[in-house]
MARKOL-234798 format. One line per field, with one value per residue: residue number from 1; residue in three letters; x, y, z of N, C-alpha, C, O in turn. Coordinates in Angstrom, 2 decimals. Layout:
num = (NUM;...)
residu = (Ala;...)
n.x = (X;...)
n.y = (Y;...)
n.z = (Z;...)
ca.x = (X;...)
ca.y = (Y;...)
ca.z = (Z;...)
c.x = (X;...)
c.y = (Y;...)
c.z = (Z;...)
o.x = (X;...)
o.y = (Y;...)
o.z = (Z;...)
END
This chain:
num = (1;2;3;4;5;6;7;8;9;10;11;12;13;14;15;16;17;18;19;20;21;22;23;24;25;26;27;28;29;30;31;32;33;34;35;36;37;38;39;40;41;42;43;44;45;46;47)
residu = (Unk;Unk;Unk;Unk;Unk;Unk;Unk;Unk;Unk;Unk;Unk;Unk;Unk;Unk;Unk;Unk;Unk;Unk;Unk;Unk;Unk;Unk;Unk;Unk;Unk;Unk;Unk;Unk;Unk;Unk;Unk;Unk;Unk;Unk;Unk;Unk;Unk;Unk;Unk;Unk;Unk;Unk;Unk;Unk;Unk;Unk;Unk)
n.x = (43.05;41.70;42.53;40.26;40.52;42.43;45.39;44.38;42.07;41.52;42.07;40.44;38.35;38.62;38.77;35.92;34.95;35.85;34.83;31.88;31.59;32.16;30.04;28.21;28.55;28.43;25.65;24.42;25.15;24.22;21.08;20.95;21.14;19.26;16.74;17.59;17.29;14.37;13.19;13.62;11.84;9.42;9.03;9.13;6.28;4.69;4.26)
n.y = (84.59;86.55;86.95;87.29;87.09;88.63;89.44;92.11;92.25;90.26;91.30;93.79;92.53;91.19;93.37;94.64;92.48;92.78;96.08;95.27;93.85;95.05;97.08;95.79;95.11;97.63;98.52;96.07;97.17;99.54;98.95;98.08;99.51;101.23;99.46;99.44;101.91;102.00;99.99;101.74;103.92;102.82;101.72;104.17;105.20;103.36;103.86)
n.z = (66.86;69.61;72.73;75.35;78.23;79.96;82.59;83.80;83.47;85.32;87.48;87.42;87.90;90.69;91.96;91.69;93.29;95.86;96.39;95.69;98.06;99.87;99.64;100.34;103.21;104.66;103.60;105.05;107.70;107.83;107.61;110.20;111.71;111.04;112.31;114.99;115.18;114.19;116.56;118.78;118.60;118.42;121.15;122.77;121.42;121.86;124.90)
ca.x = (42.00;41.96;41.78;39.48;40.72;44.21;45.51;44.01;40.51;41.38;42.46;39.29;37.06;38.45;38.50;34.68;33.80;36.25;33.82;30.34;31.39;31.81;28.76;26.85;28.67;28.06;24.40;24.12;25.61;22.79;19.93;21.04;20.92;17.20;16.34;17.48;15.99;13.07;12.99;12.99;10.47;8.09;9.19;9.10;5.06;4.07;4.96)
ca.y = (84.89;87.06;86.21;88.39;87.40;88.86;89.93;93.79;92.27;89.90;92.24;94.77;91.95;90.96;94.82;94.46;91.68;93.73;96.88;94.88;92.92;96.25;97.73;94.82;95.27;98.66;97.80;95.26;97.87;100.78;98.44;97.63;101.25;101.79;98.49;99.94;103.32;101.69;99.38;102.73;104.37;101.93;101.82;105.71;105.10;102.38;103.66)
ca.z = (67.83;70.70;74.53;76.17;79.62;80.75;83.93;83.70;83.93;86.28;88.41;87.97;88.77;91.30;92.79;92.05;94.03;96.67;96.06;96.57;99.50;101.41;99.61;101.26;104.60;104.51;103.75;105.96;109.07;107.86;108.03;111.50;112.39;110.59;113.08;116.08;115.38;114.72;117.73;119.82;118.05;118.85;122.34;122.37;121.24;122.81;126.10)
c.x = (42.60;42.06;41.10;39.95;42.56;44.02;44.83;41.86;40.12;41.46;41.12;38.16;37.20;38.15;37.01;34.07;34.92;34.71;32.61;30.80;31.40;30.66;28.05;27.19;28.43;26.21;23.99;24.04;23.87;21.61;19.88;21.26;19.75;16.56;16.67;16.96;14.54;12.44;12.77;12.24;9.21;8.20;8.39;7.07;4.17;4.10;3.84)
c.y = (85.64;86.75;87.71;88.38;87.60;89.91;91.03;93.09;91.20;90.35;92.81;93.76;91.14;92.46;94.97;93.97;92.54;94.47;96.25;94.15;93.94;96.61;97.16;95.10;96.19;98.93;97.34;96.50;98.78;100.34;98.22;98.89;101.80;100.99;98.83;101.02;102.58;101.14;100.97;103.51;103.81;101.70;102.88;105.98;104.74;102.41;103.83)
c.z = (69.02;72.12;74.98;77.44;79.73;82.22;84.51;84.25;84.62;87.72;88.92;88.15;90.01;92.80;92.91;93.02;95.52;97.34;96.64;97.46;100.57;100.97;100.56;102.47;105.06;104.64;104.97;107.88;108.88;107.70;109.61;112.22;112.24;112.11;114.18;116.04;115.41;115.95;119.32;119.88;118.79;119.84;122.79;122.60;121.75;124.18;127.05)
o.x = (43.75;41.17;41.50;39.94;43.52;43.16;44.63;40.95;38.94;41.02;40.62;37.07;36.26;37.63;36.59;33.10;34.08;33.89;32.25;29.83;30.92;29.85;27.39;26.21;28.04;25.65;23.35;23.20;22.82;20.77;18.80;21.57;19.21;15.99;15.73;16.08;13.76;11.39;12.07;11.82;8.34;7.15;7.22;6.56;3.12;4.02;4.04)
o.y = (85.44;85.96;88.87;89.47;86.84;90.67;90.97;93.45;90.89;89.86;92.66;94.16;90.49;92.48;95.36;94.43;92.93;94.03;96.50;93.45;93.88;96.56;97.73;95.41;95.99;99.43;97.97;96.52;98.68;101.25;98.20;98.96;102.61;101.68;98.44;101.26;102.56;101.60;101.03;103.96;104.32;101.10;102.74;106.65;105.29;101.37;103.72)
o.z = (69.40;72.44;74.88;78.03;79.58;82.67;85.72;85.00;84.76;88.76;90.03;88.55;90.46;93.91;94.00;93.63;96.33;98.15;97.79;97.76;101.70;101.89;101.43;103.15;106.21;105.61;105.81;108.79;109.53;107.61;110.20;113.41;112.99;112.95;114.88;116.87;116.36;116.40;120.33;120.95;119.50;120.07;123.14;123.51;122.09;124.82;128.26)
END
C-alpha cells in the first residue's frame, strides 16, 4: 500500500492555509476601504 501523505504535501498544505489567511486579510483590509468610502458617500449626500 501506498501513503498518500508525505512531507511534499504537507508542506503545500500548509503553504495553502499560508495563502488563504492573507487572502482573507487582504479581504478583510478591502472591505474596510469599501466601508469607509461608503461612510463618506453618505456623508457627502446627506449633507
Amino acid at each position: 500500500m501506498s501513503e498518500n501523505s508525505n512531507p511534499n504535501n504537507v508542506e503545500n498544505d500548509e503553504f495553502n492555509l499560508i495563502n488563504e489567511d492573507s487572502d482573507y486579510k487582504d479581504l478583510i483590509t478591502r472591505l474596510n476601504e469599501i466601508k469607509s468610502t461608503i461612510a463618506l458617500l453618505e456623508k457627502a449626500i446627506f449633507k
